[in-house]
C-alpha positions in Angstrom: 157.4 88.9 45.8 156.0 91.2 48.0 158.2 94.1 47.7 157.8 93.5 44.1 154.4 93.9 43.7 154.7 97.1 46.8 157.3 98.5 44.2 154.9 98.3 41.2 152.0 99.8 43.0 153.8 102.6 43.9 154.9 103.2 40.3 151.1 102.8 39.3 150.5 105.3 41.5 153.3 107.8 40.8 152.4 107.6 36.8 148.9 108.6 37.8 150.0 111.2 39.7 151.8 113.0 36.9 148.9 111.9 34.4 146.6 113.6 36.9 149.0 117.2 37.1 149.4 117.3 33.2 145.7 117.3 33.3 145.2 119.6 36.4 147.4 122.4 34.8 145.0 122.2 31.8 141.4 122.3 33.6 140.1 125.6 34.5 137.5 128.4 34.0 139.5 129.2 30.6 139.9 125.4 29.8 143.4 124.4 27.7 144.0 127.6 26.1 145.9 128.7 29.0 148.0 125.8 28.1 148.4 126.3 24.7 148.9 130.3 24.9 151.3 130.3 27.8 154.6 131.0 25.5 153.4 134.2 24.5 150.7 135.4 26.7 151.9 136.3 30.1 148.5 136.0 31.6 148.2 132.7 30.4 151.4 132.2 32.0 150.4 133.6 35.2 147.4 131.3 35.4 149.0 128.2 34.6 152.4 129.3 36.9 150.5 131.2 40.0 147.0 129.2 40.4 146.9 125.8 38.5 150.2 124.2 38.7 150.2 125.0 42.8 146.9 124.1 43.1 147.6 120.5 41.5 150.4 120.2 43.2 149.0 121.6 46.7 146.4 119.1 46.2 148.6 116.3 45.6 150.8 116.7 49.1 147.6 117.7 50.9 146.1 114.2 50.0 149.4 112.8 51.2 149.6 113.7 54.1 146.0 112.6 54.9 146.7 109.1 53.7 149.5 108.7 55.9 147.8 110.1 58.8 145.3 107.5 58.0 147.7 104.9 57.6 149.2 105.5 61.0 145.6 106.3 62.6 144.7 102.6 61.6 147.7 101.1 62.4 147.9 102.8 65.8 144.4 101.9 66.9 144.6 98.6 65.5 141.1 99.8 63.3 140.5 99.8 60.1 137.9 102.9 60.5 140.0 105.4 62.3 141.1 108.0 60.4 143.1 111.1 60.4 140.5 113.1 62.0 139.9 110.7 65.1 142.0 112.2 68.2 140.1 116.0 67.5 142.1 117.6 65.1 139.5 118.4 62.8 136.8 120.0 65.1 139.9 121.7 66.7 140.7 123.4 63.4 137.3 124.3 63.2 137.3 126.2 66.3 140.7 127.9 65.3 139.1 129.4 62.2 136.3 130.4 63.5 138.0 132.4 66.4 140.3 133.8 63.7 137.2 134.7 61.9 136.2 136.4 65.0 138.6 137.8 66.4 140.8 139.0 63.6 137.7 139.6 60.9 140.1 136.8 58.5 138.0 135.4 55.4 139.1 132.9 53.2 138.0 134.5 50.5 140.9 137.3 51.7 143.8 137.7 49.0 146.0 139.5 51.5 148.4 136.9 51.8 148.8 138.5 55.8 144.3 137.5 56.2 145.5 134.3 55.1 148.5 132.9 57.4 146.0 134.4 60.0 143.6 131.7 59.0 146.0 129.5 58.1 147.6 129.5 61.8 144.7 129.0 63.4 143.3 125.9 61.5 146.8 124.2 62.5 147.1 125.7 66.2 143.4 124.6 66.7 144.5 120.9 65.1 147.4 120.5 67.3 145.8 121.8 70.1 142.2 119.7 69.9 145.0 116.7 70.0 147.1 118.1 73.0 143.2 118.7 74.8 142.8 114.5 74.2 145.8 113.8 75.0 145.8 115.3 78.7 142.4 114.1 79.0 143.3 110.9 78.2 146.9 110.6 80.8 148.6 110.1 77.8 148.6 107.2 75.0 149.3 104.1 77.3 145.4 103.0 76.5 144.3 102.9 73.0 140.8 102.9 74.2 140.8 105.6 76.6 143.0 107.9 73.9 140.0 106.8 71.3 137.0 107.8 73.4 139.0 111.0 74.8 139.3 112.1 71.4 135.4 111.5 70.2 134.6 113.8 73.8 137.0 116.2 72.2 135.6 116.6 68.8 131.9 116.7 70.5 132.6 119.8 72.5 135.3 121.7 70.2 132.4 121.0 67.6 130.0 122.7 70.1 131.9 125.5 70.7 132.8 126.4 67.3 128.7 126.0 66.7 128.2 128.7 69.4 130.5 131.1 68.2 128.7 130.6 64.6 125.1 131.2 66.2 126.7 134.4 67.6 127.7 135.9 64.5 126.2 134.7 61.6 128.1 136.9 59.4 130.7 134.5 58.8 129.2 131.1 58.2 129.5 131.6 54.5 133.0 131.9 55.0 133.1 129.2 58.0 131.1 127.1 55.5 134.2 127.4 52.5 136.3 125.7 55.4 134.3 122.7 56.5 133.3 121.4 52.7 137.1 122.2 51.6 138.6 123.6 49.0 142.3 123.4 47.0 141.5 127.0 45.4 143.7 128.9 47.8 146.8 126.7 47.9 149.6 128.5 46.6 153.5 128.1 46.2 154.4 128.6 49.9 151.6 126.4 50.9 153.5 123.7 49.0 156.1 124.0 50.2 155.1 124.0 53.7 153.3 120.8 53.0 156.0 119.4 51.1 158.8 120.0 53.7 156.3 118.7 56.8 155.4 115.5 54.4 159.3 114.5 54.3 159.3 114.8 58.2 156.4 112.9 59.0 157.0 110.2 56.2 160.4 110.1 57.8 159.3 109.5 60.8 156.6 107.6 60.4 158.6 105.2 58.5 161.3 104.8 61.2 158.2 104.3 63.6 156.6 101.7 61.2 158.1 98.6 63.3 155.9 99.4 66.3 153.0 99.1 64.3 153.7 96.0 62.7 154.4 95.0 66.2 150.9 96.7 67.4 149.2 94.5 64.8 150.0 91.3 66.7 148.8 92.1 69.8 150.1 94.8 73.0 151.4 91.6 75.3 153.3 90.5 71.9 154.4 94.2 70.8 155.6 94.3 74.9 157.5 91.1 74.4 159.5 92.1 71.8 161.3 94.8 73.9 159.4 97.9 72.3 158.7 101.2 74.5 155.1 101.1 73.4 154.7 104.4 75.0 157.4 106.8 73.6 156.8 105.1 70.4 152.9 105.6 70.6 153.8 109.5 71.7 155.5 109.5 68.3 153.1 108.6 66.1 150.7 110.5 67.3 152.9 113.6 66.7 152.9 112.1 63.3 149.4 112.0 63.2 149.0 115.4 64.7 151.4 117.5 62.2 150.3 115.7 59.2 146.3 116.2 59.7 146.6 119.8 61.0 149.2 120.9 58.0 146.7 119.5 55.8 143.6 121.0 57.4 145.1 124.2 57.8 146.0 124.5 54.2 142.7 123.2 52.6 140.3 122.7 55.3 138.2 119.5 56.2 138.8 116.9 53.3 136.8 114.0 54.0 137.3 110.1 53.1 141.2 110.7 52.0 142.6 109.5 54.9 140.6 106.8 55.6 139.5 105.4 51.9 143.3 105.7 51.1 144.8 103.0 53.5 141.7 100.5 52.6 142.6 100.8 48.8 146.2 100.0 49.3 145.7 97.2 51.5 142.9 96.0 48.5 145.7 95.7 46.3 149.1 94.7 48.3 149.5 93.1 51.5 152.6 94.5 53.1 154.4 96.1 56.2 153.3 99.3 57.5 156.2 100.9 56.5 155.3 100.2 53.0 151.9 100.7 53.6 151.9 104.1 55.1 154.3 104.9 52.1 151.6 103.8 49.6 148.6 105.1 51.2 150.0 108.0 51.2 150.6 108.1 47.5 147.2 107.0 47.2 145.6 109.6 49.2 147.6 112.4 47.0 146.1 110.8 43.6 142.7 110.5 45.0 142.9 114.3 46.2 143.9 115.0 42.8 141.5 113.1 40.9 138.8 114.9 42.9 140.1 118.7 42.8 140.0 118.2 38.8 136.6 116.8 39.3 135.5 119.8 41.4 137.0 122.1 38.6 135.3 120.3 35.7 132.1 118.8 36.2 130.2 122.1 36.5 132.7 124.4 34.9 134.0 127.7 34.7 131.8 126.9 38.6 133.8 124.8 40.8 132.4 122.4 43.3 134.0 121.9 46.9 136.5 118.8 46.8 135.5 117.8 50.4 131.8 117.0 48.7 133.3 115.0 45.9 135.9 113.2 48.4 132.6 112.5 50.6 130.4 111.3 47.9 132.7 108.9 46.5 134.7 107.9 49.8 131.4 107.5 51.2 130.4 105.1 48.2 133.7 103.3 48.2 133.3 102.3 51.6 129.4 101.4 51.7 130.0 99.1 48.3 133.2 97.4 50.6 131.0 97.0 53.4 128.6 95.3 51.0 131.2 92.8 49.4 132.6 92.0 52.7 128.9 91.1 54.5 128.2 89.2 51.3 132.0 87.2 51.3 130.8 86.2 54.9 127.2 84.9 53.8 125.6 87.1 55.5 123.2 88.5 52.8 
């Protein structure tokens, strides 16, 4: 019964995916009649072909890949408010464009596709690397708590540094700016596909590593006694963790609330394995990065808002109205 329902949620959630693309190709600053004109207009064709359809779809693999980083984040620190960004990957990115801003004069407003894998790399060499800095200072992942403080000493000073790099040259915090609030508006085929193929790995993974979590979620003395290498197996998740988050981050900067809404919505609905689960949140967290990109592009169009302020607003609001039901469910209000 519970792979049943598991298997119809993830159907739910793949029909509202493709409901959400046929409408993403069709929402734009020259609304539908890109759509309807792309047969014989080859401009039309280009919009809908090189910037909508890649953008959708770019938006769909990004989300993803945050909701199952946040699956794994949750399950791995036994927490149901860790998410993606927890061991440093996000102020780490932050540093890494803003020393490619620096240093290499990259904007991501840049159409040279060159400026671009400049930024590009350092978002993800900054996120891997802010989680290689926690995990040294931590001695590794054999204590959840000290990997969990290392990486909130991490994000403090990363953060700090990338603010004093900022203070020294001004110039770029419009484009520094673009990065932080997030944005889908750059994502093109390549970037698909790079996201794509590092989804398949880490959902591959992830789901072979699933059992340690569901072994985590009983306790470390149990997850011990049933013969599992906590250690290697924690080294591998994190990896997980690591390459899903910084693909994501370097492809369209800091998306809030996906990866952590995204697990809590699944779990709302299903109560399942983490195997399943990390599978499902992570089809959640692609429709909700969807549903939000063709917000951003509508609500104040032809202008476009950042999707990191929509995902914020309305994570943010998800979460306060759960935190509301639950105090209330427990008689506390």
């Amino acid at each position: 019964m519970m792979n049943q329902r598991a298997s119809a949620v993830a159907s739910v959630l793949l029909l509202i995916a493709f409901v959400l693309a046929l409408l993403g190709v069709g929402v734009g600053s020259t609304g539908f009649a890109s759509v309807l004109h792309a047969t014989d207009d080859p401009v039309a064709l280009q919009i809908l072909w090189d910037i909508r359809l890649p953008r959708t779809l770019g938006a769909w693999v990004a989300g993803a890949l945050l909701g199952l980083a946040g699956a794994v984040a949750q399950g791995l620190f036994r927490n149901p408010l860790a998410d993606p960004y927890l061991l440093g990957s996000a102020s780490g990115a932050s540093l890494g464009v803003a020393l490619s801003l620096v240093l290499f004069g990259v904007s991501p407003f840049a159409a040279q596709w060159l400026m671009r894998l400049g930024l590009t790399a350092g978002a993800f060499a900054g996120a891997v690397g802010g989680v290689l800095l926690t995990l040294m200072l931590a001695k590794g992942v054999q204590h959840t708590l000290r990997l969990l403080l290392a990486g909130v000493i991490v994000g403090v000073v990363l953060s700090a540094a990338k603010e004093l790099i900022m203070l020294a040259r001004p110039d770029f915090l419009q484009s520094m700016q673009s990065f932080m609030l997030g944005s889908t508006g750059y994502v093109g085929w390549s970037a698909c596909s790079i996201m794509l193929g590092t989804w398949m790995l880490c959902m591959a993974a992830a789901w072979a590593l699933s059992p340690v979590l569901d072994g985590l979620a009983l306790g470390e003395a149990t997850a011990a006694s049933l013969g599992l290498p906590l250690a290697r197996l924690r080294r591998g998740l994190v990896a997980v963790l690591a390459l899903a988050t910084g693909a994501a981050v370097a492809q369209t900067g800091l998306v809030a609330f996906v990866g952590l809404a995204a697990p809590h919505l699944v779990r709302s609905v299903v109560k399942t394995s983490h195997g399943r689960l990390i599978l499902l949140s992570s089809l959640m967290g692609g429709a909700l990065l969807m549903a939000a990109d063709l917000l951003a592009r509508w609500v104040i169009a032809p202008q476009e808002l950042p999707v990191g302020v929509l995902t914020a607003v309305l994570g943010g609001g998800y979460l306060l109205w759960l935190m509301h039901q639950r105090v209330a469910k427990n008689g506390l209000l």
